[in-house]
N, C-alpha and C positions, 0 to 999 in steps of 0.2 A: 108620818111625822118626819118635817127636813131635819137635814143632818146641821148638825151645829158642828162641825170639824172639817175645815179646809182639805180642799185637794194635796193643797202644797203640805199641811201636817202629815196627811195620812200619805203622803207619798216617800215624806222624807224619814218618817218611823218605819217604814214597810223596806223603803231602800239598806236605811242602816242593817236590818233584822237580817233581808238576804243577802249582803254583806258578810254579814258575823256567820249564819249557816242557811246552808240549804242541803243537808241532808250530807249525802259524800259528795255533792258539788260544790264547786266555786265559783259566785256571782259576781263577777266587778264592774262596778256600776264609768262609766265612759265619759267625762265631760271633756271637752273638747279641750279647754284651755288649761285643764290640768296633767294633763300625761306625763308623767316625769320620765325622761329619758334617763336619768342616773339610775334606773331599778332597770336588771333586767327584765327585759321584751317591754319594756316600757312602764305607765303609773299599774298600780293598782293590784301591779302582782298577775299581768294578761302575760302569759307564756304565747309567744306567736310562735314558736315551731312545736305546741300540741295543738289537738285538736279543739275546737273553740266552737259555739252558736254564737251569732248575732242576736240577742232576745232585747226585742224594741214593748217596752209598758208604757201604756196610757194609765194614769190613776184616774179616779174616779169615786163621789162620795154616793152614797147610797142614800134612801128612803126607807123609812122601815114603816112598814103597814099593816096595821091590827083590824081592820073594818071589816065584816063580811060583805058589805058591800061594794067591794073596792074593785075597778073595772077589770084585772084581770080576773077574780073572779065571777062575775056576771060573765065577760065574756067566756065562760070553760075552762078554764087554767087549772088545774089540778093541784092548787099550791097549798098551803098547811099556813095557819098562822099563825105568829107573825112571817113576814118575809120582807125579802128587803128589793126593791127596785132600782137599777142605775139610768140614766137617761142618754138613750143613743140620739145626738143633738142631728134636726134634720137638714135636709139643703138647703133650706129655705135660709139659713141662718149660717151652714157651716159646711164646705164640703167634707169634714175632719175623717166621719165615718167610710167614706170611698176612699180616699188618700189612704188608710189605716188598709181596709181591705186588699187595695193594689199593692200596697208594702210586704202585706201575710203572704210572700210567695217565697220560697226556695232558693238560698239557704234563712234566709227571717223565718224570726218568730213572732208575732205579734200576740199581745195581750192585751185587756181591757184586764185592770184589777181595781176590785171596791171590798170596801169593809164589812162585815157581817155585823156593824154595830154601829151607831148613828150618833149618842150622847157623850159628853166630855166626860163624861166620868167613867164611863165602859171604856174608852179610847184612854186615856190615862191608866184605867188597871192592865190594859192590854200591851200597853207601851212599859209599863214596871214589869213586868214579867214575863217580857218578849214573846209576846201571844198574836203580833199582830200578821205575821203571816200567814196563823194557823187559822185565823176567826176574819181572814179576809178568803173573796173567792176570783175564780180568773175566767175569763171568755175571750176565747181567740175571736176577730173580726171575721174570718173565712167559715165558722161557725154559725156565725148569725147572720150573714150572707147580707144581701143588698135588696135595699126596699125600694118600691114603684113608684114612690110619692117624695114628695119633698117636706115633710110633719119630720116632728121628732118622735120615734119611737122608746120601748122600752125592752130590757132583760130583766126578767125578775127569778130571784132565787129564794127558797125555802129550807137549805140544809141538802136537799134530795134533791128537787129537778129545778132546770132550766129553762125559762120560758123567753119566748122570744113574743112580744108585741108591737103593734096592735090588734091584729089577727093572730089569737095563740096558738103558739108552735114551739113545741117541746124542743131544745137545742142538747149539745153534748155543754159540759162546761169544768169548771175542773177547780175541784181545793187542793192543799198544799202537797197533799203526799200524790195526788193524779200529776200536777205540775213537776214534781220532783222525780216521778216515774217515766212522765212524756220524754225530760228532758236528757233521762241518761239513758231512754232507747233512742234517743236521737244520736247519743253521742257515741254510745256503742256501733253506730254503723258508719261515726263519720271517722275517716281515714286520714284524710287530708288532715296538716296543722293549719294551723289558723291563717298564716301567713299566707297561706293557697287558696284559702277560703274568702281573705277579704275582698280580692277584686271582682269577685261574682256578687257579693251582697253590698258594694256600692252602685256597681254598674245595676242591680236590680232594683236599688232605691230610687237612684235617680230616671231609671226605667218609668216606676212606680209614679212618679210627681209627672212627669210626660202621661201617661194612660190616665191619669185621674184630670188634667186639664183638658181630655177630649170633652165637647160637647154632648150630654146625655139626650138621649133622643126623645125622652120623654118631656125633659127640658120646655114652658113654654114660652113661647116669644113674645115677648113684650112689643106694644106698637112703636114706633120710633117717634120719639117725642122732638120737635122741634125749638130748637133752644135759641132765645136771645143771645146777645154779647155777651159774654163774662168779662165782670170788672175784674178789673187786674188794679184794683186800690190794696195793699197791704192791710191784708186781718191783725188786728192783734194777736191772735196766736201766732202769724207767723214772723209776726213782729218779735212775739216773746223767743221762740227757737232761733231766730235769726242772733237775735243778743249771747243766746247760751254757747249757740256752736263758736262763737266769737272767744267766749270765757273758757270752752274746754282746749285743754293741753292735746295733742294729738297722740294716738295710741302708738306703742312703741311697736317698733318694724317686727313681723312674728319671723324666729329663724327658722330656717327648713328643716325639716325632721333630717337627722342623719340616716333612719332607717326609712326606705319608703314606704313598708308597712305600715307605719306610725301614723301616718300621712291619712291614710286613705283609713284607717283606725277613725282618725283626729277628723277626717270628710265626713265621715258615715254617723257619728257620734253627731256633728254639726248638723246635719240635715235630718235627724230624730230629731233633734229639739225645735227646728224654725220649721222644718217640713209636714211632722205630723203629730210636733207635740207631746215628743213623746222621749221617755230617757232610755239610750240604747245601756244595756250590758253586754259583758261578755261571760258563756256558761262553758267552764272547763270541769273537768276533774277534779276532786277534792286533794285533797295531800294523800288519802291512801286508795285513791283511783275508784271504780264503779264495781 
């Protein structure tokens, strides 16, 4: 059964929830154009001299499936039903899932998160009673690792395991209180404040977008199609863009961060959104620490 609830809903009820809690951590969610320099270490309440992750999430709606005969199970999937499937989009259509994998490196965190519930009206009780962190589930990209083929494949979850398709393969994967455990053993061994932290996790972003535009080798070559002139007559679309950019006001000059952390905060934030799609936070300490 598809999901009747938007990515963008279920992202922006999931972001508010770990916002408001995550257990004894602090999730602050990064947009670029908001950072308030009047708060100290910047918006959102990000202390840049503690210790901090980079945690970059892809949202994600799910399928929920009742069938016995539904292809992970014919194919051996060990799953319980119902359960619910998320669609890892393939090459054919999207590099999104290599770009994501090449970003899961050190200090990143990457996640795939979807919902354990498909319908407006489970999504609405879960959203009234701040359930939606807890009735969603998370899969890091480095977990379900990189496929041969250019298809889209799938993750499918059941409450208990993780399956990785087309060909099933058990994966690790993780609900609320495993994500909230990963993320203050991470934090207990990191030392450095954030401040220290952020030039290794831009420089590895932008690393990340470099490794993922190499050419995959399995890649196949298309024959080189020999092409006529291209008219160069104006389309009406570009007729229509050409009138708008005319009619907009030009955007006002962005000033320099005073702090240079802020900066390279305000970089890394910008290239999760256009690079992999994805909304960077930052995971600190709660107010009475780990």
């Amino acid at each position: 059964m598809r999901s009747l609830i938007s990515e963008f809903s279920f992202g922006f009820a999931l972001t508010r929830e770990l916002v408001d809690s995550l257990g004894s951590l602090s999730a602050a969610p990064i947009f670029p154009s908001l950072l308030e320099e009047g708060r100290a270490g910047g918006g959102y309440d990000v202390k840049l001299e503690a210790p901090g992750i980079p945690l970059f999430i892809q949202f994600k709606r799910s399928e929920c499936l009742k069938a016995p005969n539904s292809r992970e199970l014919k194919a051996g999937a060990a799953l319980d039903l119902p359960y619910y499937r998320i669609t890892i989009t393939g090459r054919a259509d999207s590099d999104q899932h290599r770009y994501l994998l090449e970003l899961d490196r050190h200090p990143n965190i990457v996640l795939y998160a979807a919902p354990m519930f498909h319908q407006k009206e489970e999504f609405d009780e879960a959203f009234a009673s701040g359930q939606v962190r807890g009735r969603s589930f998370y899969v890091r990209p480095r977990d379900i690792g990189a496929f041969g083929d250019d298809r889209a494949h799938h993750v499918s979850f059941d409450g208990a395991t993780y399956w990785r398709m087309s060909e099933p393969k058990e994966i690790e994967g993780l609900g609320l209180s495993e994500l909230e455990a990963m993320l203050s053993q991470r934090l207990r061994r990191e030392e450095r404040p954030l401040r220290a932290t952020l030039p290794e996790a831009l420089a590895e972003a932008e690393a990340a977008i470099e490794r993922a535009r190499e050419p995959v080798s399995s890649q196949i070559e298309l024959p080189h199609v020999l092409r006529g002139p291209v008219s160069r007559e104006v389309t009406s679309v570009e007729e229509f863009r050409r009138r708008q950019s005319a009619a907009l006001s030009s955007l006002p000059e962005a000033k320099p961060d005073s702090d240079p952390a802020l900066g390279e905060l305000r970089r890394l934030a910008d290239i999760g959104l256009r690079d992999f799609n994805s909304l960077l936070f930052v995971v600190q300490a709660g107010e009475f620490g780990l």
